[in-house]
N, C-alpha and C positions, 0 to 999 in steps of 0.2 A: 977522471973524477969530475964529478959538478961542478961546477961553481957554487958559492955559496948563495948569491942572491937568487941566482936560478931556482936552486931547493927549497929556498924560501917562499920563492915566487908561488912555484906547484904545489908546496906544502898549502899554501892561503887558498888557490883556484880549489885544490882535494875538496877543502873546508867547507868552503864555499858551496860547492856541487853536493855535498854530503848535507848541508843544512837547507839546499833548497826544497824536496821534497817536504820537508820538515815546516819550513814558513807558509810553503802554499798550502799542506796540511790547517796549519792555523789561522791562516787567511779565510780560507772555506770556515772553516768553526765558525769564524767571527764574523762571517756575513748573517745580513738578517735572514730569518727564515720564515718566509707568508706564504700563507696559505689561501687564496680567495675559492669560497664556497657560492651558491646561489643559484638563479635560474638565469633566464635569458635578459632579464638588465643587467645582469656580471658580464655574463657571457659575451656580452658585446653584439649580441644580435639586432640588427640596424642598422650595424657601420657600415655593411654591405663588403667587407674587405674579411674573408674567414681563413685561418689557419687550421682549422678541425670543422670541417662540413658536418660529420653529426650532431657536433655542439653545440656548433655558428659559435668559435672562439674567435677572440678576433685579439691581435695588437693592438687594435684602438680602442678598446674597452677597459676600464679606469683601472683594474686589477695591474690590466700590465704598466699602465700610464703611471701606476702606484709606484709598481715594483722597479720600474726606471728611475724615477725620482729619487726613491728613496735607496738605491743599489742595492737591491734586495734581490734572494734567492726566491724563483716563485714558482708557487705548485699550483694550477689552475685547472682548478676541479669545478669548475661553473659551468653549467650545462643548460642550454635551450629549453622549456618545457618543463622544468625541474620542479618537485615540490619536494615538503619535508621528509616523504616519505624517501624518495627518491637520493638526498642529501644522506639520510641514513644509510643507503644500503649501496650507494655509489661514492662518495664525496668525502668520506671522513676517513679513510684508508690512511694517508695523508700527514695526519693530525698527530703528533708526539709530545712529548715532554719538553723536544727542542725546539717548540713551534714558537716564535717568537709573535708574530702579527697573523690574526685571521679578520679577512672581511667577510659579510655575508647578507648577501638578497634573495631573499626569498619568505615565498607566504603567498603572492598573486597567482599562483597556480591552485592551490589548495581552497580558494574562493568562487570559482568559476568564473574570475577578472575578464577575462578572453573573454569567454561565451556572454557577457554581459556588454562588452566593445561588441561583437557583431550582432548582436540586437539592437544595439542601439544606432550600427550604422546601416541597417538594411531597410530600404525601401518602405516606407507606408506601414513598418509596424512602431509599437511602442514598447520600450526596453524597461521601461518603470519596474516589473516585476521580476525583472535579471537582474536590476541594480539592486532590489529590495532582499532577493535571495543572496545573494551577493554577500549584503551588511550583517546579516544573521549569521553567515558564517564567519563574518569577522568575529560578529559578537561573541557567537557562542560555542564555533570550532576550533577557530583557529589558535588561542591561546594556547588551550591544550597542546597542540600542536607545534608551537613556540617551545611553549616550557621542554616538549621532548627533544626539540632540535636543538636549544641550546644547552638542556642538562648534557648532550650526550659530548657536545664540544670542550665545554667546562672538562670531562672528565677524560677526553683526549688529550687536550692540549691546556693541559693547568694550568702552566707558566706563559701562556700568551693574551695578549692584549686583542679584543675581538671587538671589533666593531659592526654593529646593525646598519646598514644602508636601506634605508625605503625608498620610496616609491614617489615620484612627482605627480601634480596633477594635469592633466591630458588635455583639456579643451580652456580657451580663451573665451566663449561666451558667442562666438561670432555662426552665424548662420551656413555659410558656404565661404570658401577659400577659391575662386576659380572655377574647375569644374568640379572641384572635391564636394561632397556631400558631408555634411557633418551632422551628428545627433542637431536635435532642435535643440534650443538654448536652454528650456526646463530640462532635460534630460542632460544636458552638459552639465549642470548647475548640480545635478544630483551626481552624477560620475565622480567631480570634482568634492562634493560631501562626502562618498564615500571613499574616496581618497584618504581622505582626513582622518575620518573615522580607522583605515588601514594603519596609518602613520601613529596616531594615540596606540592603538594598541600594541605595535612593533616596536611602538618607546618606552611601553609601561613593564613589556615582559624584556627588553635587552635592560633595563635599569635595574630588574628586580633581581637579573645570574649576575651582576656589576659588570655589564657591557657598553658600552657608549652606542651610543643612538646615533648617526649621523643624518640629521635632516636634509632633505634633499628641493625639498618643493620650493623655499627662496628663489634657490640656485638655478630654476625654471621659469620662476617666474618671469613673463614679458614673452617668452621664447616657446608656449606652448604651439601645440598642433596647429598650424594657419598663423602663426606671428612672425612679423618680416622677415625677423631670425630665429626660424626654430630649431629647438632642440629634440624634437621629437618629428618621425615621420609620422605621415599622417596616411590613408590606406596608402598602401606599396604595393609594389612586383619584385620579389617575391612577397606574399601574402603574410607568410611569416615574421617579414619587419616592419608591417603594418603598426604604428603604434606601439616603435621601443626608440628609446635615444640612437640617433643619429651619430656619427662623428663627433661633431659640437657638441651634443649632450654630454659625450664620457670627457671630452677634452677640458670644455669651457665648465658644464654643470655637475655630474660626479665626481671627475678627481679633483678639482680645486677642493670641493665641501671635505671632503675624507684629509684631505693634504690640510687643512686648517685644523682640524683636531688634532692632528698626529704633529702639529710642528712643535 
């Protein structure tokens, strides 16, 4: 026969091993559930350190820097090159009813952002009319384009709190950094306007589906492209992280701004 504390004992161990799949079931429920959406300032492209080479996903790019901080389950659908069309038909898979937190960058693909950076750094020409193409499609594309990317999030992920991440601005005003070549200082001056001009409108359209804005250019400033510590690379090898946050960018200038709203 048993003993009686013995029976006791194993009766509680049963219990125990019978309720754990059960807690850790509930565990998982109750972690948070994010979702980061965007192009290649999600993506972490810059950090030069990649977990998914198609995407240039990286650990140091603020999504995961989020999702550690705040011990969050994270689905990392941010991808390199990405525009809204793109976020549509790739990126919102993802998205549910239990989607607790979504981030999302993106718009500077849909502008021709890029092709306006390398007119502006090549040689002996002048980029004035890539900036100016540029702004018009702020103006007058890109909302539309907003409005579709965030109605269709809204109606993925209803019960989640979505925040906008923009875009910092690029040049410090300086002529040359070493042997780097930088736009001339009027064409910096306009880059960095239409920056701004970017950022109004990615505040007007996350304000208007009730998504928070997170302003990002502060959190750059002193640290652009050529300043003693910057947060942005300035031309690179590979060509591709030419002009995206660096390490310091997602560490020091994205996740602190996103981690201030959210606290």
């Amino acid at each position: 026969m048993i003993p009686a504390r013995l029976a006791a004992a194993a009766l509680a161990a049963t219990a125990a091993f019978a309720l754990a799949p059960a807690a850790a079931a509930q565990a998982k429920m109750d972690l948070t559930r994010y979702v980061a959406l965007g192009d290649s300032y999600a993506s972490g492209t810059g950090t030069g350190d990649y977990f998914d080479e198609e995407c240039l996903r990286s650990d140091r790019a603020y999504p995961q820097l989020l999702a550690d901080g705040l011990g969050a389950e994270l689905t990392f659908e941010a991808c390199s090159g990405a525009t809204t069309a793109d976020l549509h038909s790739e990126q919102l898979g993802s998205l549910d009813v239990d989607t607790d937190i979504v981030t999302v960058t993106i718009g500077g693909n849909d502008i021709g952002w890029s092709e306006a950076i390398r007119a502006c750094i090549t040689p002996l020409a002048n980029c004035l009319d890539e900036i100016e193409d540029a702004e018009a499609l702020v103006q007058h594309r890109l909302p539309g384009l907003l409005d579709g990317a965030y109605g269709a999030i809204e109606k993925r992920a209803p019960n989640a709190d979505v925040y906008v991440l923009g875009y910092p601005r690029l040049f410090n005003g300086e002529r040359t950094c070493g042997a780097l070549r930088q736009p001339n200082v009027g064409e910096q001056v306009r880059m960095n306007e239409a920056a701004d001009r970017l950022a109004e409108i990615l505040q007007n359209k996350a304000e208007e589906h009730g998504f928070t804005f997170v302003d990002v250019r502060d959190a750059f400033d002193g640290h652009a492209v050529c300043d003693d510590v910057a947060y942005l690379n300035g031309l690179a090898y590979p060509a591709v992280e030419s002009y995206h946050p660096n390490t310091a960018g997602h560490l020091n200038g994205y996740y602190p701004a996103v981690a201030r709203v959210l606290a």
